[in-house]
N, C-alpha and C positions, 0 to 999 in steps of 0.2 A: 752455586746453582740457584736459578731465581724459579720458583714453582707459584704458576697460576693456580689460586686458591681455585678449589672444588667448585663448579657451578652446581648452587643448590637444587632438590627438585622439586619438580614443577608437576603437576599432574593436571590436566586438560580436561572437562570433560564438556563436548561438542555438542550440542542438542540438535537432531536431527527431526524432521523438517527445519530446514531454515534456509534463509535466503531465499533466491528467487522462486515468486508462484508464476502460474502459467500467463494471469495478463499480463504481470511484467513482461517477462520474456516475450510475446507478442509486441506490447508496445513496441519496444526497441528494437525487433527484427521489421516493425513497418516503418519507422525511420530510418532504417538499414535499406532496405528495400526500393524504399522512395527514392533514398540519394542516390542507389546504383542504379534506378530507371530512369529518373528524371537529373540528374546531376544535380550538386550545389548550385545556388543553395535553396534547403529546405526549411519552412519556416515551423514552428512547431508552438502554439499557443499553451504556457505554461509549462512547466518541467514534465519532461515526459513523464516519468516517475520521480518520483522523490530521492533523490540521489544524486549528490554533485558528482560523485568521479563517475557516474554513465553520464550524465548532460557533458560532463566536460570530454568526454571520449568520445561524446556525438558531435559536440563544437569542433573537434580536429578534425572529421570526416566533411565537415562543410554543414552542418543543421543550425540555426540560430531559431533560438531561444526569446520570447516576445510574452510579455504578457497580458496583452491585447489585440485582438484581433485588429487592430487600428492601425497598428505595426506594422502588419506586412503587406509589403507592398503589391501592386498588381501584378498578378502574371506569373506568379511563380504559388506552389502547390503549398498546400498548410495543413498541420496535422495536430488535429485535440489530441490531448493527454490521454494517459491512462484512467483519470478521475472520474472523466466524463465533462461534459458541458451542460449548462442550461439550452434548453429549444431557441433562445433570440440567437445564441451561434453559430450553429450552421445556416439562420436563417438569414442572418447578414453576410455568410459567407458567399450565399447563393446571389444571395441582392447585389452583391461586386461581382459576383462571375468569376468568383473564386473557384478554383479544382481543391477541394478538402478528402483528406483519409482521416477514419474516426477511428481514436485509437482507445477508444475505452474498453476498459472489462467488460465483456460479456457477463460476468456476474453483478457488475454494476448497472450493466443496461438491464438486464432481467429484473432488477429494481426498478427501475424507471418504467419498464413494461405496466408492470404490478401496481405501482402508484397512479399511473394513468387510466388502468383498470376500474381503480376504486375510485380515483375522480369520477369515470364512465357511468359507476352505478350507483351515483349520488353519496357519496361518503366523502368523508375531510379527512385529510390525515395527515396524522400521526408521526414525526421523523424524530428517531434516536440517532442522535448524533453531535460533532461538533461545530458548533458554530465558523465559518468562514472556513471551513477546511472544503477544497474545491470541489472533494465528491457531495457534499452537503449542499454547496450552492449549486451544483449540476440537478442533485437530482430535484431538490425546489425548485431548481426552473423551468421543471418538465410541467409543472402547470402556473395556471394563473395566482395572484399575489393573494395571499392568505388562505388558499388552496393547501395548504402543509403549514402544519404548526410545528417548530422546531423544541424537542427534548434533549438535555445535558446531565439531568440530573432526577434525583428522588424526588428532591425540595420542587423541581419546573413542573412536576406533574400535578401537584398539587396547587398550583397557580393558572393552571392552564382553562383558558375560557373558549368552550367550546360553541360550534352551533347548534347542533344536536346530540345530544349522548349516545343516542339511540343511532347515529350513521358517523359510524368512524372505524381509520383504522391504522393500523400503526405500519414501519419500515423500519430499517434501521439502517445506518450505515454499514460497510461490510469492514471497515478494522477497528470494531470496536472490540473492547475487554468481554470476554463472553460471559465470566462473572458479572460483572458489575451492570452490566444488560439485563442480564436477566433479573435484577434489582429492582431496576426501574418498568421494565416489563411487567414484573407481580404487582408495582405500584398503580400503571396504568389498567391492567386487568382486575385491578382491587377498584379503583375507583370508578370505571366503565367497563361494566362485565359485558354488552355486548362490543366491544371493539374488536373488529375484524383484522387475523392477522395473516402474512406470507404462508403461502402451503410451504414453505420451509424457508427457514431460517437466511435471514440477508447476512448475516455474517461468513465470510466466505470459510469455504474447504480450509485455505492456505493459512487464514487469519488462526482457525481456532486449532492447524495441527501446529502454528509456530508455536499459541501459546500452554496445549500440551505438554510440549518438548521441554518448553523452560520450565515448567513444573515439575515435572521429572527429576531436572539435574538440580534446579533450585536449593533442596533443603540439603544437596552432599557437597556443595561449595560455599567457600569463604567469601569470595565474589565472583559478580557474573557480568560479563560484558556485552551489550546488545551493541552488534555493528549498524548503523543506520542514521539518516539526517534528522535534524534536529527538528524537520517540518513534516517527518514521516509519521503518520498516526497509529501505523501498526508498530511499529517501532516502540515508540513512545510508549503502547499498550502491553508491548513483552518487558521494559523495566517493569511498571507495573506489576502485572502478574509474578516476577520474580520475587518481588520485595515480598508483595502477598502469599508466598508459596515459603516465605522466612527465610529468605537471601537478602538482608537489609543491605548489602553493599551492591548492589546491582547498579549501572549506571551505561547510559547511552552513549559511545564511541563513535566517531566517524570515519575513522582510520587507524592505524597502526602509530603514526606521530602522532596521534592526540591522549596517547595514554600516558597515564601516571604513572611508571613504575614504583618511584619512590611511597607512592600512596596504598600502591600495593605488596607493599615491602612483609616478609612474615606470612603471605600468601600458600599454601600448599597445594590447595585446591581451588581451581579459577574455573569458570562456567562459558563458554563463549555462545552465541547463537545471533541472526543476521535477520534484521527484517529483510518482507517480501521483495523490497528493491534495491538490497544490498547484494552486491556480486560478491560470487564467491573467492575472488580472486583477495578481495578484503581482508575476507576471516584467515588467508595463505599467510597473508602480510603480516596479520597478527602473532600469529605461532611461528612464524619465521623469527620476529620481534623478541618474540618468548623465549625461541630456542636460544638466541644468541645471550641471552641474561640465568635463563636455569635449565637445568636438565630437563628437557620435556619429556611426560606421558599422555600420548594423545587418547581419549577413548570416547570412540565415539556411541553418543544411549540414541536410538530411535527407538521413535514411539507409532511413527504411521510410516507407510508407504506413497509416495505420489508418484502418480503416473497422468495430469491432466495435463492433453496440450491444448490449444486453441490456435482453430484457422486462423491466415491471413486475409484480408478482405480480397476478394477474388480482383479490382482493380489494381492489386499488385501480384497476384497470380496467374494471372492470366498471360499466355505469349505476349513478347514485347511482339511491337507493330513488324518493328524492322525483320525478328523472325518469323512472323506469320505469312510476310508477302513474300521474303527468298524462298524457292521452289527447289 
């Protein structure tokens, strides 16, 4: 009799918040949207969200993917990312007589609001965040050039040459590490006590309950696996936070085939949690993955509840034509 050895076990634990926030899911229901009104194809400037298996689930429905507005061609609809754009974007969109849906965060545009504010009442500012990552160049290019001075770090505050000490004020990106912000925040507030800042926090709802969650399960796992793309910034920010929370094996996944097992060999306790634009069908894939190698116990720790949705922009809620005029 031939007896398959015992599959060892596995204990799970799931941090909850994770995976999609509410502008995701918006994004991707208005490229949803567009394609069932206006049919293929729909052009989409820059990854909706940071996530190859939705870009590539949106390419099968007919959306192509450009990363220039130069790209698409006339006569058919285009839709900004979730990141946001700079103002010269839709203003060329308009110059071609393009049809555009804008598919940023409401919490990222409520940045842009605010920055454009403090331009209004003579103040320079201030952006925490990272260099070339799209919501960074979006929201700089809600004003004019050196209009926002870009921050990365303790050390940039310290070098940074202002116009007046006396009229400033700071933003931040919304997925950044909320530790490590507020680092460089006490820096800037030490060095320009009057720097004028957001009535609340630019770091989003979804950003600071993902990285919550990981801190929770962090220090009762061996390792921990953040599901999300390699150019995802909140992503990127919950390894982080895990390592920092003393889960030195923490490490960014993009799927279920890109894991190591053999590196997670000796394993008891594994950690799983999903940036904001990894679907949850992902983290399925993964314990699916899991189960077939060791016995799993799934359990899952929440730490918040979420309940944000956010509208669709009313030019795709609105009655299509064809049923407005049937009587």
């Amino acid at each position: 009799m031939h007896h398959t050895p015992a599959k060892p076990p596995l204990t799970i634990l799931l941090a909850a918040p994770r995976g999609f926030c509410a502008g995701v899911d918006r994004a991707i229901q208005i490229v949803e949207a567009a394609l069932d009104r206006f049919g293929p194809p729909v052009y989409v400037r820059h990854e909706i969200v940071h996530n190859r298996f939705v870009v590539q689930s949106l390419e099968a429905k007919g959306a192509v993917f450009v990363d220039e507005l130069d790209q698409v061609p006339d006569g058919v609809p285009v839709i900004f990312s979730a990141h946001g754009v700079p103002k010269s974007v839709p203003a060329a969109a308009t110059a071609r007589g393009l049809f555009y849906l804008d598919a940023t965060c409401p919490l990222v545009s409520k940045v842009h609001r605010e920055t454009e504010r403090h331009h209004a009442e003579g103040r320079q500012v201030i952006l925490i965040g990272h260099a070339g990552h799209p919501e960074v160049i979006g929201t700089m290019g809600q004003l004019p050039d050196g209009a926002v001075l870009l921050v990365e770090t303790v050390e940039d505050v310290a070098r940074l040459a202002v116009d007046d000490p006396a009229n400033l004020a700071y933003a931040t990106q919304t997925t950044l590490s909320v530790d490590e912000t507020a680092g460089i925040l006490a820096a800037l507030q030490q060095r320009f006590p009057a720097i004028a800042g957001p009535r609340r926090e630019d770091i989003c709802y979804a950003t600071t309950n993902r990285q919550l969650a990981v801190k929770a399960i962090a220090p009762q796992v061996e390792a921990l696996l953040v599901l999300g793309a390699p150019n995802s910034s909140n992503s990127k920010r919950l390894v982080e936070v895990a390592k920092g929370a003393g889960c030195t094996r923490a490490q960014l996944v993009q799927r279920a085939a890109d894991i190591d097992w053999a590196d997670l060999a000796g394993v008891a306790r594994l950690g799983i949690t999903a940036g904001a634009s990894a679907p949850e069908v992902l983290v399925e894939e993964v314990i699916a993955a899991a189960a077939s190698r060791y016995t799993v116990t799934v359990d899952e720790v929440r730490t918040a509840h979420e309940d944000i949705v956010f509208k669709l922009p009313p030019a795709l809620t609105d009655a299509k034509p064809t049923e407005a005029s049937a009587s």
